[in-house]
N, C-alpha and C positions, 0 to 999 in steps of 0.2 A: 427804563426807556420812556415812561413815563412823562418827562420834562419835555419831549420831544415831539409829543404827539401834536400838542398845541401850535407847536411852531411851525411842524411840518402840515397842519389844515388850513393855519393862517395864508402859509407862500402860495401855495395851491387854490387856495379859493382868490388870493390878491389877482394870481397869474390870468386865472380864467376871467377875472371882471374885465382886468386889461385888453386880453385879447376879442373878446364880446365887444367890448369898446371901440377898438380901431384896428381890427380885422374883418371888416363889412368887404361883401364883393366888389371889384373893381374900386377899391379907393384904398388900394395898399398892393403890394407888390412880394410879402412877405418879409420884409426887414426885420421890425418888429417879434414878429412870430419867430422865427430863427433866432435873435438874440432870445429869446425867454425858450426856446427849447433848450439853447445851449446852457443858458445859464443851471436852468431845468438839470440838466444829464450831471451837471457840475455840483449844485448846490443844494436838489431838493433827492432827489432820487436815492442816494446811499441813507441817509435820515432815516426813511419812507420805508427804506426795506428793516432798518436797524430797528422797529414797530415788531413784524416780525417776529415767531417764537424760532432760535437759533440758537447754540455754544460758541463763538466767536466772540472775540474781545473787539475791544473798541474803549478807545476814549472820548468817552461821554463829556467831560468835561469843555473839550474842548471842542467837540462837535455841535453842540449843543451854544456856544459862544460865537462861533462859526453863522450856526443859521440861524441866529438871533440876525446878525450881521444884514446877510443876505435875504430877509425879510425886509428890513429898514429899506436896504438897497432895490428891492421890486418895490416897494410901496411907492419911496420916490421916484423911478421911473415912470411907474402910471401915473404920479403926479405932472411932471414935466412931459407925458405922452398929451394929460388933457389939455395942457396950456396948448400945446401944438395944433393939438387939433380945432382950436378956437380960433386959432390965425388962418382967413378967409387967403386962397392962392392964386391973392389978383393977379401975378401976373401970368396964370396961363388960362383963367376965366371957364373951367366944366372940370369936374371929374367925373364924368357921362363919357361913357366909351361912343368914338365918331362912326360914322356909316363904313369907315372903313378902317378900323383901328390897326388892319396888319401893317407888321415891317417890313420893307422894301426887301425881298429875298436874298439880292444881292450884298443886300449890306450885312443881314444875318447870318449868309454864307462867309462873310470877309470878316465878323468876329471868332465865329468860329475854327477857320481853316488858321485865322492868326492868331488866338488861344492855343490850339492844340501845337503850333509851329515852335510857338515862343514857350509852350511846356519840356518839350525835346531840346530847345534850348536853354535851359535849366541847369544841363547836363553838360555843357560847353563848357570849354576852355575861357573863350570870352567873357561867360557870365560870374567867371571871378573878380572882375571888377565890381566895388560895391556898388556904384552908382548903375552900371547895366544891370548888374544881378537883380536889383530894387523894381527897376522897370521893367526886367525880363519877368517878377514873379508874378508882378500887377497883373500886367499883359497877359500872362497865362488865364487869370481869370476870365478874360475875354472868351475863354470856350467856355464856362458856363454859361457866359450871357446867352452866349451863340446857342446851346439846347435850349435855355429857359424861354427864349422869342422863337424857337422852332416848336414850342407846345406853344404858346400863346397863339400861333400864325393858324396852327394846327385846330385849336379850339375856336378862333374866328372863323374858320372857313368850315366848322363841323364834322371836320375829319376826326372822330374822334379816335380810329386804329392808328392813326399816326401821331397823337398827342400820347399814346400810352405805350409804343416804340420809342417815341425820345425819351419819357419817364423811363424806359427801360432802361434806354443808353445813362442818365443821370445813377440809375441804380448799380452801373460795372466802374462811376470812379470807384468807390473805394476798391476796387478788385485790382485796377491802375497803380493806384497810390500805393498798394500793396506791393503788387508785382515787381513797380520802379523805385521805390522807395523804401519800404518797409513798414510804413505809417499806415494805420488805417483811421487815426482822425482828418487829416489832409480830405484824403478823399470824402469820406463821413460830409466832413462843413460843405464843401463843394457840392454833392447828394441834396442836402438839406438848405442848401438853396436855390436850387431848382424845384424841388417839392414844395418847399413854403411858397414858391412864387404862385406854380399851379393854384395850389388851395386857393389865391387871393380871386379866381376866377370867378366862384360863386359862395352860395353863403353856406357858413357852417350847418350843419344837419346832423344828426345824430348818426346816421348811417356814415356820413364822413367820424365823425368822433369813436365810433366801433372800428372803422378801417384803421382810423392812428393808433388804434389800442393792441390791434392785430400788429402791425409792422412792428411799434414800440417794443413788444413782446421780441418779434424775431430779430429785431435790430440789437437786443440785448444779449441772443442768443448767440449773434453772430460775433457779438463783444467779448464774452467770455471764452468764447472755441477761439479767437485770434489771440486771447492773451496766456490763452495754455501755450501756442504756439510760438509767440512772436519772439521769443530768444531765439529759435530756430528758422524763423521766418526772416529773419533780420540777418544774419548772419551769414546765409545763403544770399541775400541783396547786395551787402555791401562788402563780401569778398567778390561780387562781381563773378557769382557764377551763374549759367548760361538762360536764357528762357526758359528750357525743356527742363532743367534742375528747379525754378522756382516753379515752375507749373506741376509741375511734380509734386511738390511740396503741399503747392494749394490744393491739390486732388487729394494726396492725405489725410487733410484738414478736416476739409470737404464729407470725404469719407468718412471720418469718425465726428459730427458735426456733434454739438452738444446742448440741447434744449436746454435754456435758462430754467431753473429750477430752485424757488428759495429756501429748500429744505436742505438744498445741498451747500454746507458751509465753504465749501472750494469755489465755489461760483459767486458767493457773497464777498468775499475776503477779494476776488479780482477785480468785481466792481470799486469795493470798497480802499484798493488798495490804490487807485487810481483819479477815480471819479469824486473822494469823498473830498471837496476844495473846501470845505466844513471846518476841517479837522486846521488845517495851514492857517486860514484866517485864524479860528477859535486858540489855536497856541499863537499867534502874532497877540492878540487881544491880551492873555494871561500875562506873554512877555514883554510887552512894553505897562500893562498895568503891575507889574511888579518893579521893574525901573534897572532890567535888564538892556536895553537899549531905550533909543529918544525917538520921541516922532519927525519923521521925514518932514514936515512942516512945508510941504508942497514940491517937497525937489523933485521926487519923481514926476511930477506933472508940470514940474518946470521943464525937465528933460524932452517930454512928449513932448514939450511946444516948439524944442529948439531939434529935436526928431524930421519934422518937415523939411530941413532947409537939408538938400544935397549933396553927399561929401566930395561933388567934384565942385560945388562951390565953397566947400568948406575943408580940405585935406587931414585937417588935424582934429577934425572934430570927434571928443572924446566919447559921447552917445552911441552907443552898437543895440542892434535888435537882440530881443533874446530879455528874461530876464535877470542871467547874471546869477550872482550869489546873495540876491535881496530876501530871499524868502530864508534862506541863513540864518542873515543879517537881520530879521526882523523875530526869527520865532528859537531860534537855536538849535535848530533840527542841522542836522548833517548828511549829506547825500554822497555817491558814490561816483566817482568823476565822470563815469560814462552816461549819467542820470541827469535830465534835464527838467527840473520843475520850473513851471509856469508860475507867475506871482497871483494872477487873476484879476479883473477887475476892483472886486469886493475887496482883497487885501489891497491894492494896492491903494484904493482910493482909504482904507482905514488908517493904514501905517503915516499917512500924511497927515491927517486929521481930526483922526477917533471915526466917531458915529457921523460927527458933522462932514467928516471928508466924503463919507461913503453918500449920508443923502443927497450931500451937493454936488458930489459926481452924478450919482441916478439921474438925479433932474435933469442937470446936463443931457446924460446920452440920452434919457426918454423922449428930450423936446429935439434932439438931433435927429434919432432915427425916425421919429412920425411926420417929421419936417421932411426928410428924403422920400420915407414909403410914400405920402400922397405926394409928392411932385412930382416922384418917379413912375405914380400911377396915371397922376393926369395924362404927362408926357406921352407915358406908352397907347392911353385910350384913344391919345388924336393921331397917333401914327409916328409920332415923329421920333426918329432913333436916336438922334444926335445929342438932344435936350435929357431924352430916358438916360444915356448909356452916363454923363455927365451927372445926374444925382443919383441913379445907382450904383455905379461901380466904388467909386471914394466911400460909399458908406458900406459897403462890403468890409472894410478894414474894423468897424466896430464891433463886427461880427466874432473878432477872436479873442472869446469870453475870458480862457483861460489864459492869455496873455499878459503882455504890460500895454502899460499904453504909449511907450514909444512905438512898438509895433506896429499898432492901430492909428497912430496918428503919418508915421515915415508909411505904411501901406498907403492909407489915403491920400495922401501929396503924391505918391507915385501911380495911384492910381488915379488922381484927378488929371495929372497931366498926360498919362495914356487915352483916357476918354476924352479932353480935347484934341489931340493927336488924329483918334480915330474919327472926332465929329469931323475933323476939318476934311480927312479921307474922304468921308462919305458924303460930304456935302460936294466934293469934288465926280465921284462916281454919277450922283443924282443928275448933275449938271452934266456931264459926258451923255449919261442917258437921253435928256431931255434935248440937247442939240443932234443925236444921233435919230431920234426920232423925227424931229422938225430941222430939218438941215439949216430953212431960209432964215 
């Protein structure tokens, strides 16, 4: 385990200069932070534990090749985070929160009640169409926006018992996601971007860094009781049997709940069996440096770019979300038809072009998401929704670590053109407002 230790203090001490760097209060929005937790829960966390005195196996080899990877890939991120933030954001001129930074309540009631509308519609007959389905999933995010500017409103106006009721509410997606779907990552990402946003409120303190160590704990806790479960959790969802049968279930759960424990090798082996995205990059690595398949020489990231464009403007367009049978196709591992593995960022930007694919991506997303956090922060400090809901939401799509990046890139286009949709709404509402007040 040995090999290991080095790599995993390297990512960890990279993660935290990062976030010291461009997690300052009020000049980020949590973007940032949320991509390096995720990547975090993905890339650093099984390593971390595999330190660790435990009897469980584990391929080192490949784990170990893995987060060599995903070290390169954080560095370069914080590389392309600094460029971004040297880039002055003339055109919205302060990231100084205004005398009156809240969001207009109406419009934050109108992301939210059309978030949460448009997640019921999910479940629709209509939303099999891909191009609605695309928009319909966008849109659903629009109820996280809708909590995250109810604690913001909340923390401007110093209510602080009703900024820690909506963190509450943000705390039962995953319970949702659960209940309606079977998924507790869904909800999880959703969670953790309402909390990253919070934190961007004020400045890091060590009493905030005890608190994320506390949740951390119970959030791993709650990870391993869901995955004793989740064959029976699942199963109950999607034979579509009744509330009272999945609440049931959950109360079970609940009941016999199971404190994360790393002595206990059942509880390592579900982290590990999941989380360790280590393991998929580091056998991609071994099988294409043995000359077992070819590198992707950018196709996949060809695909993300042609991802954007619409299948009702394109019918035949051969590109699907999802990552397909790539991670196969690159490392020779075989899955079980009803198993859905993720490629990940880290792999997918390798299999296209070694080490160099992985750092030239990082840089990429680094200088992307610090470019959104502070636009999206200015936006939100002077009031104005329409401008925020327009560079946060689209970058919400990068957020899905374990992903491809078709995903990320067809999320974003549909998510940019939701938050145009709803600026032009709410600049319509403001204006009803303002003649209803002054009729002359």
């Amino acid at each position: 385990m040995t090999g290991l230790a080095p790599w995993v203090v390297a990512w960890l001490v990279v993660a935290v200069v990062v976030v010291r760097r461009h997690a300052r209060a009020d000049r980020h929005v949590g973007l940032l932070v949320a991509y390096l937790l995720s990547l975090a829960a993905l890339h650093w966390l099984a390593p971390a534990l595999y330190l660790l005195p435990w009897d469980g196996e584990v391929d080192l080899d490949a784990t170990l090749e893995g987060l060599r990877q995903s070290t390169f890939a954080i560095m370069a991120l914080g590389v392309g985070a600094e460029v971004a933030a040297r880039q002055e954001i003339r055109t919205i001129g302060t990231e100084e929160v205004g005398p009156d930074a809240r969001i207009p309540s109406r419009l934050v009631n109108m992301y939210l009640v059309s978030g949460a509308s448009l997640y019921v519609a999910l479940f629709s007959a209509g939303s099999r169409l891909p191009t609605v389905r695309a928009l319909v999933s966008c849109g659903s995010a629009l109820m996280v926006v809708g909590i995250a500017l109810k604690c913001w409103n909340a923390w401007q106006e110093g209510k602080t018992w009703r900024l820690w009721s909506w963190l509450g509410a943000a705390l039962g997606l995953p319970v949702m996601t659960v209940l309606s779907q079977g998924f507790l990552g869904y909800g999880y990402a959703a969670m953790l971007m309402v909390v990253t946003f919070c934190i961007s409120f004020r400045q890091w303190s060590w009493k905030a860094v005890a608190l994320g160590l506390v949740a951390a704990y119970f959030g791993m806790s709650v990870y391993v009781t869901y995955m004793r479960d989740r064959d029976d959790i699942r199963e109950t969802v999607w034979t579509g049997e009744n509330t009272a049968a999945r609440l049931a279930l959950l109360d079970a759960a609940v009941s016999s709940f199971e404190w994360f424990d790393w002595r206990n090798a059942r509880h390592i082996e579900r982290v590990s069996g999941r989380l360790n995205q280590n393991y998929l990059v580091g056998s991609a690595v071994l099988y294409l440096r043995q000359g077992y398949s070819e590198f992707a020489k950018g196709d996949t990231l060809v695909q993300g770019a042609l991802a954007v464009i619409p299948r009702v403007l394109w019918p035949d367009k051969p590109i699907v979300a999802g990552s397909g049978d790539l991670v196969s196709q690159y490392t020779g591992l075989h899955f079980g038809e009803d198993t859905s593995v993720g490629i990940g960022h880290v792999m997918e930007a390798y299999v296209s072009f070694g080490t160099r694919g992985v750092v030239g991506s990082f840089f990429v997303i680094g200088l992307l998401l610090v470019l959104a956090d502070r636009s999206a922060a200015a936006y939100r400090n002077l009031g104005d929704a329409g401008r925020f809901l327009i560079c946060y939401l689209p970058a919400l799509g990068l957020l899905q670590v374990g992903g491809s990046f078709v995903e990320a890139t067809a999320t974003a286009a549909g998510s940019y053109a939701v938050a145009i949709l709803f600026w032009r709404l709410g600049h319509l509402l403001t204006v009803r407002a303002k003649s209803a007040l002054d009729p002359t």
